[in-house]
C-alpha positions as CSV (number, residue, x, y, z in Angstrom):
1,X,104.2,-37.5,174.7
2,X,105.6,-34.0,175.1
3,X,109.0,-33.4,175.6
4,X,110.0,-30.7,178.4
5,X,113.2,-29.4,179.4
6,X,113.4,-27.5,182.7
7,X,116.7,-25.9,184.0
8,X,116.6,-24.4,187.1
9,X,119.2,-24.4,189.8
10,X,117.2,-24.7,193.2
11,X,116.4,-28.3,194.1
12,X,112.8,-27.7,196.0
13,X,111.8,-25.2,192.2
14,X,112.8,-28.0,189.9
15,X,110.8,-30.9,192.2
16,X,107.7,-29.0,192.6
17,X,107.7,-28.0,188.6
18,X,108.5,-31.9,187.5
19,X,105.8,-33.1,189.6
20,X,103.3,-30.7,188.0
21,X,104.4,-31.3,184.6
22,X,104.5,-35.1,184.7
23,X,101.2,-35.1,186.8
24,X,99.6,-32.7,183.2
25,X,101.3,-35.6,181.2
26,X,104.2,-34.2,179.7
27,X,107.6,-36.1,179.8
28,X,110.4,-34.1,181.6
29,X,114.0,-33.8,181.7
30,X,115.5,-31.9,184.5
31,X,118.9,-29.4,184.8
32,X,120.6,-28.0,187.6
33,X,123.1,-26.1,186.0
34,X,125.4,-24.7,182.9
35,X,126.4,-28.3,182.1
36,X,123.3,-30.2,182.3
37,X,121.4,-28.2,180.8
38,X,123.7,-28.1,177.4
39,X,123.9,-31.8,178.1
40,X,120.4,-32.4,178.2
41,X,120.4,-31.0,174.2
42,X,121.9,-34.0,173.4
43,X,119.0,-35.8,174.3
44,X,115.5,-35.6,173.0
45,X,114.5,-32.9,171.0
46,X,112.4,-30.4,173.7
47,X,108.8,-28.9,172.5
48,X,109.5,-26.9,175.1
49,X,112.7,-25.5,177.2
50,X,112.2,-23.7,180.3
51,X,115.0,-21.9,181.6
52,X,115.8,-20.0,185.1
53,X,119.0,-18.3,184.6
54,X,121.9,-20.2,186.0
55,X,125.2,-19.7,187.5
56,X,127.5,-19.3,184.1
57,X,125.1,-19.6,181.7
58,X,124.4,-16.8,179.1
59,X,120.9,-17.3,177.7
60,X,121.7,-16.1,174.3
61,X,124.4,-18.7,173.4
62,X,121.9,-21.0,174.9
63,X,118.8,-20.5,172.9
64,X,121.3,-20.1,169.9
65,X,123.0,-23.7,170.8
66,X,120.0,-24.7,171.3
67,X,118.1,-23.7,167.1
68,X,121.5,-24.6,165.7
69,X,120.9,-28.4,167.3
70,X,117.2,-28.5,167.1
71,X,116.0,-25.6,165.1
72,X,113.4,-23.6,166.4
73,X,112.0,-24.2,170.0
74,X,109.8,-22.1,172.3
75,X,111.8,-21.2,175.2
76,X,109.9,-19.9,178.5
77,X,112.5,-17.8,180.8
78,X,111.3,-17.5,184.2
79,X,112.9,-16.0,186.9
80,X,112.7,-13.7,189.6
81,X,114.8,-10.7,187.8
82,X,112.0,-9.1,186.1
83,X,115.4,-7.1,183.9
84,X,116.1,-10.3,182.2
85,X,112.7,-9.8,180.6
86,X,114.6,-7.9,177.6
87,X,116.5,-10.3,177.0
88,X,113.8,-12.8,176.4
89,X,112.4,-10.6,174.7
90,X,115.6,-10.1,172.2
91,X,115.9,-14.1,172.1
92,X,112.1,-14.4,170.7
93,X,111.2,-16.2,173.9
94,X,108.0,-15.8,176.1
95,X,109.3,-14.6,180.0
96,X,107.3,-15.6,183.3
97,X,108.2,-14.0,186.5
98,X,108.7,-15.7,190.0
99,X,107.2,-16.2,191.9
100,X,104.5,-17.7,189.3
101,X,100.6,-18.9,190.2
102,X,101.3,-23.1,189.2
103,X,97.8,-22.5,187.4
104,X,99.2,-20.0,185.1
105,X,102.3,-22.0,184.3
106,X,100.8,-25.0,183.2
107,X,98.2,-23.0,180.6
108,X,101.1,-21.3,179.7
109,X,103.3,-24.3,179.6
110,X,100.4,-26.0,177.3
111,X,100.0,-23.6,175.2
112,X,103.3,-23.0,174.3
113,X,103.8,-26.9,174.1
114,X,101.1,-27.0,171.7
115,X,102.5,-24.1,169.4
116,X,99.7,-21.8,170.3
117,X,100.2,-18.2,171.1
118,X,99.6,-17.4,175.0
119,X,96.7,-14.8,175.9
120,X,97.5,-12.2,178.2
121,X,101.0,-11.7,177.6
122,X,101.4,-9.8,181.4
123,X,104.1,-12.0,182.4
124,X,104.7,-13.3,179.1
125,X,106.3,-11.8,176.4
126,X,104.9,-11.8,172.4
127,X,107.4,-13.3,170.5
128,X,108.6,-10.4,167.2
């Protein structure tokens, strides 16, 4: 089974998204904030890590914690500051913003899960 991590600190975001995801069939572990979210690297190695940005968490020493403990993983930053696009962009990572149509997501979410390139790269950004 896939492996998803999705950190994201409003309660009602990270409910609907783990419902979707385990309803597609994917195993998820949920964050709410800086230190579960570094926590949950501990745990299973993620195909996937989906990241809101989170009170006191810098996304760069993120992603780089995250490739020095598990090597590379595709990271999907979504959020609802369309500036933070950049720096997903800088990390390698693909970028969704919010709010995001759930029927989007999840292709996105598979095909990035399944190491495939996402088409239409509107919200998403191309990896370099």
């Amino acid at each position: 089974m896939r492996h998803i991590l999705f950190a994201d600190d409003e309660p009602a975001i990270r409910r609907l998204v783990f419902d979707v995801l385990t309803d597609e069939g994917f195993e998820v572990s949920l964050a709410a904030d800086r230190s579960e979210a570094l926590a949950a690297l501990a745990g299973p190695v993620p195909h996937l890590v989906i990241l809101d940005l989170l009170p006191g968490l810098d996304p760069v020493a993120f992603c780089s914690h995250l490739e020095a403990r598990h090597g590379p993983v595709p990271v999907l930053i979504v959020s609802g500051a369309v500036s933070i696009r950049s720096v997903a962009e800088g990390l390698g990572a693909h970028f969704l913003s919010k709010p995001f149509d759930l029927a989007e997501f999840i292709t996105l979410v598979g095909k990035l899960v399944n190491g495939g390139e996402p088409e239409g790269q509107e919200d998403a950004v191309d990896e370099p």
